[in-house]
TIVEXGU-63578 format. One record per residue: residue in three letters; x, y, z of N, C-alpha, C, O in turn. Coordinates in steps of 0.02 Angstrom, whole numbers, plus 50000, padded with zeros to 5 digits. Atoms other than C-alpha are relative to their C-alpha. Layout:
ALAXYZXYZXYZXYZ ...
//
This chain:
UNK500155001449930539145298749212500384993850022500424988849987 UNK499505005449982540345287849319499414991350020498854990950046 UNK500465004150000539665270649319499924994950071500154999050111 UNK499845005849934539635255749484500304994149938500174992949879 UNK499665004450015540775242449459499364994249948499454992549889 UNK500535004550015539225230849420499565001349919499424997249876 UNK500184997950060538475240949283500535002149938500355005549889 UNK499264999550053540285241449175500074991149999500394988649953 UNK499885005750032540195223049187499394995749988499374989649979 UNK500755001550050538335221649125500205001849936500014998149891 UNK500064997850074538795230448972500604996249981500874998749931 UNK499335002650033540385218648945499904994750004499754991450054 UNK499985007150009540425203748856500594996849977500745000049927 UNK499125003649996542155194048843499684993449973499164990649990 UNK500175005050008542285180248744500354993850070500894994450100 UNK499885004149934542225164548888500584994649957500704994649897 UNK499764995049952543375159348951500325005949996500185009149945 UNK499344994649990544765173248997500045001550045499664999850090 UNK499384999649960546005179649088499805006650030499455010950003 UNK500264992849951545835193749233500935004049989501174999749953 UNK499224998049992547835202549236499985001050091499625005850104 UNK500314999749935547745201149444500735002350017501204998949996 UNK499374997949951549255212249556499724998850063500114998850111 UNK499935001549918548505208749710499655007550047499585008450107 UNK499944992449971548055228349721499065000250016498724995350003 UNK500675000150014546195233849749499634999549934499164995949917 UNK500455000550088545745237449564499774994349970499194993049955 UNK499955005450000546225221649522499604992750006499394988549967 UNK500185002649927545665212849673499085001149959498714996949934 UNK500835001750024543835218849616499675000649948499105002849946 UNK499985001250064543955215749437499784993250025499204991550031 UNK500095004949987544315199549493499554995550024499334990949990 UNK500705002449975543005193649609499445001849955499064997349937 UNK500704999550022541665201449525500094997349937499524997049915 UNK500085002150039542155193949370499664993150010499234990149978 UNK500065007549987542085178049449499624997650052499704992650087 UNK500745000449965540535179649537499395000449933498854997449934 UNK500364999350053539775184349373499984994249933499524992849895 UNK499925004150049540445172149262500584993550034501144993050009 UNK499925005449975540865155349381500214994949961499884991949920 UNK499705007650050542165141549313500385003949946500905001249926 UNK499774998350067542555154549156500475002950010500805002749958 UNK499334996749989544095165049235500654998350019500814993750057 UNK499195004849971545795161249265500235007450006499915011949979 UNK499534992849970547005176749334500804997649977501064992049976 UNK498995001650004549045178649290499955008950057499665014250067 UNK499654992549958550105188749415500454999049987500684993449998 UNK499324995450002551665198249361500275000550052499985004350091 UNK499544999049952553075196449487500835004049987501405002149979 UNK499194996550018554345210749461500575000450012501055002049978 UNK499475000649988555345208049574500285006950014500875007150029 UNK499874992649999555535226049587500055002650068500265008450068 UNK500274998049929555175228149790500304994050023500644990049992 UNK499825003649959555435218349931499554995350015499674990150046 UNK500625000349957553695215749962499514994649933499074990449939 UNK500295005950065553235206949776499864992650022499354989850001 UNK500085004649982553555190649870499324999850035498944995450018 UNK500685000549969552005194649986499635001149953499144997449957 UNK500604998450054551005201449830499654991749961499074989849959 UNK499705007050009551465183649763499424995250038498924992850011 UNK500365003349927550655175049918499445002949995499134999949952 UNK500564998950000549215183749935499595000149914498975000149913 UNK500565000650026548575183349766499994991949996499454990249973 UNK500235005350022548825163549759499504998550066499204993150066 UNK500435002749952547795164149931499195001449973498674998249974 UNK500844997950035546345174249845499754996849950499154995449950 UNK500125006350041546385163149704499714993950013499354990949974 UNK500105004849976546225149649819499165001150024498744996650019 UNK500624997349938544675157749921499705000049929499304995449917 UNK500674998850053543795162149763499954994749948499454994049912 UNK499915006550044544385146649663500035001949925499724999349879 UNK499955000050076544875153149511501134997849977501674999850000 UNK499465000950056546435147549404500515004650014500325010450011 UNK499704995949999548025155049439500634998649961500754992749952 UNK499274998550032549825159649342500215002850029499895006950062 UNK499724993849967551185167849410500424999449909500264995149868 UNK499494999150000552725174449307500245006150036500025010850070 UNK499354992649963554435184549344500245001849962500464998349916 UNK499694996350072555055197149239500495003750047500405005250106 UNK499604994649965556565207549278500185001949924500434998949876 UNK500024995850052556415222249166500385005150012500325009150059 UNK499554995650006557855231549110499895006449949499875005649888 UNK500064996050048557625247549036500615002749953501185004449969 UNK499524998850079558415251248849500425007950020500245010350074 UNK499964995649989559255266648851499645005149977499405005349920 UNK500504996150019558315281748866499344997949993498995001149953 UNK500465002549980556885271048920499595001250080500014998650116 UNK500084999449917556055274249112499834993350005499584989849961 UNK500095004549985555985261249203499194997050014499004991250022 UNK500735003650001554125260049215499634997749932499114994549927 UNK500255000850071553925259649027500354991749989500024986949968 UNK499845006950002555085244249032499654993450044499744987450038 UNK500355003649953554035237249163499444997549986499184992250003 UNK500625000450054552645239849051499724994049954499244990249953 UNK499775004950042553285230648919499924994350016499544990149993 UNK499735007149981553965217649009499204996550030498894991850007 UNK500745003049980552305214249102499584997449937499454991449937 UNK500434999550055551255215848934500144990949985499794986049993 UNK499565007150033552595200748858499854994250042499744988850015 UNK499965003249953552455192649020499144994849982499014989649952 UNK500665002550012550525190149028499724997549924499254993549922 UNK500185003650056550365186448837500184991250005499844986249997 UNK499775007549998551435171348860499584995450059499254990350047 UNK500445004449960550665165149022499244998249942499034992749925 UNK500755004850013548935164148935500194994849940500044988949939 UNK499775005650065549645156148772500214993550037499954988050030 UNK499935007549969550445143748883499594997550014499384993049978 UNK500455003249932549325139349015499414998749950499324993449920 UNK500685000350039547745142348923499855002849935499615008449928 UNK499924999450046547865140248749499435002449970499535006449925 UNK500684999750016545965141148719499705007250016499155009049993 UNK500364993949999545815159748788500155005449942500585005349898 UNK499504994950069546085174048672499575007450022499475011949981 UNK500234994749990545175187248782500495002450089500564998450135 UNK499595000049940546315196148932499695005150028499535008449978 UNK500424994549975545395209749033500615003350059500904999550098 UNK499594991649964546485225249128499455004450069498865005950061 UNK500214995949941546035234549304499875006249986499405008450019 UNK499994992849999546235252849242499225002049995498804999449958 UNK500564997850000544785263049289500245009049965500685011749931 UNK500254993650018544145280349276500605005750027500875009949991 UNK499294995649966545525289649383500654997649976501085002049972 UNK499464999850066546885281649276499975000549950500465001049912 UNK500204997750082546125284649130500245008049999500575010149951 UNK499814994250017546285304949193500715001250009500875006449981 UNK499454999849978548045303349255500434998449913500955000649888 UNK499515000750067548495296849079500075005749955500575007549923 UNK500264994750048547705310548989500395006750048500725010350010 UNK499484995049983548625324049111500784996249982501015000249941 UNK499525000550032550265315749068500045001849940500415006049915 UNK499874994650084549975319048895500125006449983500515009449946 UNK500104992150007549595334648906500775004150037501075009250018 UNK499374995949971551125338949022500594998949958501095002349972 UNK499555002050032552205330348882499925001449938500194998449891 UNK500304997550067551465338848750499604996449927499554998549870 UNK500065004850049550695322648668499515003349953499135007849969 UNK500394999950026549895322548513499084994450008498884992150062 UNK500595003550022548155312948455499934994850059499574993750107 UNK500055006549978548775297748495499854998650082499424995050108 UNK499874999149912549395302548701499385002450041499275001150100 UNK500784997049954547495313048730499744995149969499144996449970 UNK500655006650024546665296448647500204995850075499774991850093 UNK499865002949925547415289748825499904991850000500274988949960 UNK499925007450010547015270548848499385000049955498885003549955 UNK500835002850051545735263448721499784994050042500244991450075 UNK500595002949954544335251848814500304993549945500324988049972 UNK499885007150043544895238448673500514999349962500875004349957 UNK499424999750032546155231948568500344992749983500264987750018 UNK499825008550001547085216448486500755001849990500995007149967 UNK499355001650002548785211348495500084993550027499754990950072 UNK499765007049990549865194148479499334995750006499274990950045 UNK500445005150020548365186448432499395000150069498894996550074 UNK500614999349946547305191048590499615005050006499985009649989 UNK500254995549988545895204148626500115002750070500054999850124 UNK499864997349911546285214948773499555007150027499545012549996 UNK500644994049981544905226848873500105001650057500374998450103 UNK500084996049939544635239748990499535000650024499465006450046 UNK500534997849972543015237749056499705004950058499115006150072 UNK499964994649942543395250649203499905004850006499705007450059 UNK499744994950024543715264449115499485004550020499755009950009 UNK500294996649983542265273649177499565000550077499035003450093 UNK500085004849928542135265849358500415004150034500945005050002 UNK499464995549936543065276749497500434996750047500134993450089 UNK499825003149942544205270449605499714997550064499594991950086 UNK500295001449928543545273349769499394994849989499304990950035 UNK500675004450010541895263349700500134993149999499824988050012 UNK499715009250002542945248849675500424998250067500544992250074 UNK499785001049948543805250149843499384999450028499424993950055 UNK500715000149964541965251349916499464995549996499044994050038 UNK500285006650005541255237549831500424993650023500144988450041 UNK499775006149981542725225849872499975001350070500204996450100 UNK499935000849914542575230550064499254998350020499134997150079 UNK500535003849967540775225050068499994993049969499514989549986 UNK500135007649982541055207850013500174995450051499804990850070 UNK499975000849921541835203650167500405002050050500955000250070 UNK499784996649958541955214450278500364999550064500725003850088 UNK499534999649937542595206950434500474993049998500664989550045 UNK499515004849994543695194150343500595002049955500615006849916 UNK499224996250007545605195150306499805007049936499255008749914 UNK499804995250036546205209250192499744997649934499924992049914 UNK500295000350082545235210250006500645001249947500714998149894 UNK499605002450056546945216549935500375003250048500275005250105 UNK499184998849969548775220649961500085007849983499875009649928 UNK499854992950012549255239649967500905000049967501434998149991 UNK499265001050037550745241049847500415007550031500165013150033 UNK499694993249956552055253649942500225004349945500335010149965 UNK499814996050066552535261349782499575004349984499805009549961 UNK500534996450000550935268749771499985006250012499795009949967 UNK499864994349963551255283349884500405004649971500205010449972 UNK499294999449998553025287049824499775005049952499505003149900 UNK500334992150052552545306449737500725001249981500855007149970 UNK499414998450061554465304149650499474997249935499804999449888 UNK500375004450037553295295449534499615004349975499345007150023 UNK500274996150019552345306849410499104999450010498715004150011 UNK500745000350004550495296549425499825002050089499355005450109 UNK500204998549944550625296749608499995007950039499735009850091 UNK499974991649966550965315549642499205003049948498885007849968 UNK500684999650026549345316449521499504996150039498944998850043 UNK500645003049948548255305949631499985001250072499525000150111 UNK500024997249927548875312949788499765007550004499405008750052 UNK499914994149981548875332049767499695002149918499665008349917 UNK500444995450057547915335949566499414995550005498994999850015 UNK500565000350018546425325449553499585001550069499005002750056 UNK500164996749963545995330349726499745007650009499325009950048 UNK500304992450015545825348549669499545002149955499165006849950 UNK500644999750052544955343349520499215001550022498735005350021 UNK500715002549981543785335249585499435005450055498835004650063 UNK500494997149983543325350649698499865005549977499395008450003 UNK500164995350034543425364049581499494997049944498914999049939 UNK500525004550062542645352149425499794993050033500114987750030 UNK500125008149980541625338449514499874996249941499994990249951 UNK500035006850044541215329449342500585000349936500465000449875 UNK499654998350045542935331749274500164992949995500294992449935 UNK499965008050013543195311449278499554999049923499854996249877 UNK500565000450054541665311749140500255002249936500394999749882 UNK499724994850076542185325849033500455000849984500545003849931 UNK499205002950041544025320949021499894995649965500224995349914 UNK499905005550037543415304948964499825001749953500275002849911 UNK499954996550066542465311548825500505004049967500545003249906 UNK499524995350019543825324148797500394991649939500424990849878 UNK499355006150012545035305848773499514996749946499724993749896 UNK500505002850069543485300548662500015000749947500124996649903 UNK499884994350061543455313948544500634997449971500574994549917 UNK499514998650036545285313148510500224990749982500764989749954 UNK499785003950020545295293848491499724997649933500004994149890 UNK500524999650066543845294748358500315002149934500294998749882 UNK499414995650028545055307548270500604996249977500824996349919 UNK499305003050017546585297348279499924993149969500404989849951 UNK500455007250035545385281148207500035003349913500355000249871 UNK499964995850041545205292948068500595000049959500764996849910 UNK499084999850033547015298248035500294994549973500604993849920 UNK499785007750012547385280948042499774996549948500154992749919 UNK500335001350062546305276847912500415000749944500754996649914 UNK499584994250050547025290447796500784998750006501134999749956 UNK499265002450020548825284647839500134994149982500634993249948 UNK500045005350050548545268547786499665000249939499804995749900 UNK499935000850069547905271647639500445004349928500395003749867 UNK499534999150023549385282947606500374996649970500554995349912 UNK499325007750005550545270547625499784996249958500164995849909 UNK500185005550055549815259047526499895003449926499904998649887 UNK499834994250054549815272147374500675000150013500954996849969 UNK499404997350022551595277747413500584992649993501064991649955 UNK499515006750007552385259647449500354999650064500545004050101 UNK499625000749927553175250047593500644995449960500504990449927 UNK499704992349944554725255347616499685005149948499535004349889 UNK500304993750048554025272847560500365003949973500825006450005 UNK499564997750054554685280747404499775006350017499215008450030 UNK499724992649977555405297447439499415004049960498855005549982 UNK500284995450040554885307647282499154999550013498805004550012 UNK500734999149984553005300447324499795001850068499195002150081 UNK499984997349934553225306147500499825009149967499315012449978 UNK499714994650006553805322247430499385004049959499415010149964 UNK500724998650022552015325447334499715002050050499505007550032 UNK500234999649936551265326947519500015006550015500355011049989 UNK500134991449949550875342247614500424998450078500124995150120 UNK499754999749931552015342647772499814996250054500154992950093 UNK500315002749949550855337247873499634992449999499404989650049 UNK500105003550012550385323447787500554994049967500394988249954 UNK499385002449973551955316847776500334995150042500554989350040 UNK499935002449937552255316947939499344995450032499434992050082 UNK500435004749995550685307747951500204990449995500174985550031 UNK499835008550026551265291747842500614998150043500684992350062 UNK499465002449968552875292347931499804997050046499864990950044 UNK500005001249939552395291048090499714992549998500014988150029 UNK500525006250017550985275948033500724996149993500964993250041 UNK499655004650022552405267847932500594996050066500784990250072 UNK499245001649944553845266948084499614995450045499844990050063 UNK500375002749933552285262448221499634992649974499334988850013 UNK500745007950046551255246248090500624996050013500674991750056 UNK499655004350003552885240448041500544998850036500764993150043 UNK499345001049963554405244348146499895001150077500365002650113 UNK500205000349920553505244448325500365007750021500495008850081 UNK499584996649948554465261448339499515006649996499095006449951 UNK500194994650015553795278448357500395007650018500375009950076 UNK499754995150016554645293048327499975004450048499395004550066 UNK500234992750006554915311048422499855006449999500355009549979 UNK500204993450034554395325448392500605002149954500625002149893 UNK499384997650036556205331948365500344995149934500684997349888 UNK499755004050054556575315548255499545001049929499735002549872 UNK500474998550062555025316648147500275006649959500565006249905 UNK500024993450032555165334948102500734998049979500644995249925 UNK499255001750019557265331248075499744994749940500044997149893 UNK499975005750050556745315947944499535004449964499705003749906 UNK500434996850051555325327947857500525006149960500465008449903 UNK499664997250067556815338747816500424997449959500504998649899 UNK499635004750052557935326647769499604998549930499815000549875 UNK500255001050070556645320047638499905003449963499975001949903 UNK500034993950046556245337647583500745001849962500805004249906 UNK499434998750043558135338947552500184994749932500554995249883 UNK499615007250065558325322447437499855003649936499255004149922 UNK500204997250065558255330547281500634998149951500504999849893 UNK499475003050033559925323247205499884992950026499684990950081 UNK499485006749974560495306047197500454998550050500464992750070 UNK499505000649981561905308847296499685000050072499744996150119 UNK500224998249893561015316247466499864992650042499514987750029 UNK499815006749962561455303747598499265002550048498955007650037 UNK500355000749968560205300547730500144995450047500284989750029 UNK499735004949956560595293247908499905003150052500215007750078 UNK500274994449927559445297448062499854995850057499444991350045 UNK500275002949957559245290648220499284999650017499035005150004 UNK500884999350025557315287848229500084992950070500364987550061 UNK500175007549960556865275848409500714997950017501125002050036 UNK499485002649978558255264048439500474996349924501014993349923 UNK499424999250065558865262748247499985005249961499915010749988 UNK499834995950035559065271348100499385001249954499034996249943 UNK500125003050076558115276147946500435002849943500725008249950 UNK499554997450040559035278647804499814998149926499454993249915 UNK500084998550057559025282247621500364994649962500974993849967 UNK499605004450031559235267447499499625002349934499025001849925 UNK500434997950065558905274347322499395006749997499405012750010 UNK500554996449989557285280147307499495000050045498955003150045 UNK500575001649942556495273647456500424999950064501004997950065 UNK499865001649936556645274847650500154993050025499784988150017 UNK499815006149928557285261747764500035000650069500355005050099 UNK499684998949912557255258147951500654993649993500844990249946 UNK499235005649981558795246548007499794996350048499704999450101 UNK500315004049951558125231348105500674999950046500684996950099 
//
């Protein structure tokens, strides 16, 4: 059952202080306040300036005005994110933001180590139809996880079962007949864009053929993250049996599928890369072929290589 903004941040406890990630947008926007109606003095906000638009400069401006009005703590940075090749540019944007906001809090506020995220319930299903249109495995229908650590910080989704419109509806009654609550990002609209032709023209149909398909996607994204907690398990304690880098011939004991299991673990723990589809299955025959000394090995895998040294795999930093 979809929850009110208010009852997703009863059940969430953050260690104090921390950090809101603030664009200026509605989601955001009433993350923000209500955090900091709820927990007074303990929030501070960073905003990401991409630089990407024309209009970033006003995004800019208005969140250090809301900052101001609500008195919480603000950061900016500017990232100009270039995508790698064979990267989209929103995945580099991604990135770059992610990098962006780690460093602001490390700087600024050395003492936080908790960062909290806008995504609600309607990006949560938009993620989970991308997957699916891209044929993801486990990992792509596990969609965003509600928690998570990296670079030394905890990072949460307390939204994740909160609706949009509920959060546009609560931030228009805090005050209602004063300036604008948030900035409408023009990018939004733009249906070249795969999430926005999903929020304009599919969850609209969902929602009136399956009204509680928000609910039962999420479980759906539940199920398969429970699953991939699992796997994950089981591929680490592959790996740690077969050896890092992982020795072929003990690869080669494996069932296919399990295999391709450790691989995938081994490339994503240690080499940040992940594999796919067509590369994985291409490196599961390669290893099935090593059966001499001699068989060379040399695969593009991500943005290097792995390759055959002896008896064990390598990636190429």
């Amino acid at each position: 059952m979809a929850q009110t903004l208010d009852q997703a941040l009863a059940a969430f406890s953050p260690g104090l202080p921390f950090v809101v990630a603030f664009s200026g947008g509605a989601d955001s926007s009433a993350l923000l306040l209500a955090c900091a109606q709820r927990w007074p003095g303990q929030v501070r906000a960073v905003h990401i300036h991409h630089g990407l638009q024309a209009a970033a400069d006003d995004f800019e401006a208005h969140c250090r005005d809301k900052c101001r009005q609500w008195q919480v703590p603000l950061a900016v940075r500017r990232v100009q994110a270039q995508p790698a090749a064979g990267e989209s540019p929103e995945d580099a944007a991604r990135k770059a933001r992610y990098a962006a906001l780690s460093e602001a809090v490390q700087a600024e506020w050395p003492e936080v180590r908790d960062v909290v995220l806008a995504q609600h319930a309607d990006d949560q299903v938009e993620t989970l139809l991308i997957a699916l249109s891209r044929g993801a495995g486990l990992p792509g229908l596990a969609s965003m996880p509600a928690q998570w650590e990296r670079g030394g910080l905890r990072w949460h989704r307390p939204l994740l079962s909160v609706q949009g419109l509920a959060l546009r509806e609560w931030l228009s009654r805090q005050a209602p007949d004063s300036s604008p609550q948030w900035i409408e990002d023009p990018s939004n609209t733009d249906v070249r864009f795969t999430r926005n032709r999903l929020r304009a023209q599919v969850l609209p149909a969902l929602a009136e053929a399956l009204p509680a398909f928000r609910e039962t996607f999420a479980r759906s994204a539940a199920h398969a993250a429970q699953a991939q907690e699992v796997l994950n398990e089981l591929a680490a304690e592959e790996l740690a049996r077969i050896g890092v880098p992982p020795r072929i011939e003990a690869l080669q004991q494996l069932s296919r599928a399990r295999q391709a299991l450790v691989l995938r673990h081994w490339l994503r723990q240690h080499h940040a890369t992940t594999p796919s589809s067509a590369q994985l299955q291409e490196l599961l025959a390669q290893v099935a072929a090593c059966t001499t000394r001699g068989h060379r090995l040399h695969l593009k895998v991500g943005q290097s290589y792995v390759e055959r040294n002896g008896a064990y795999l390598t990636y190429l930093a």
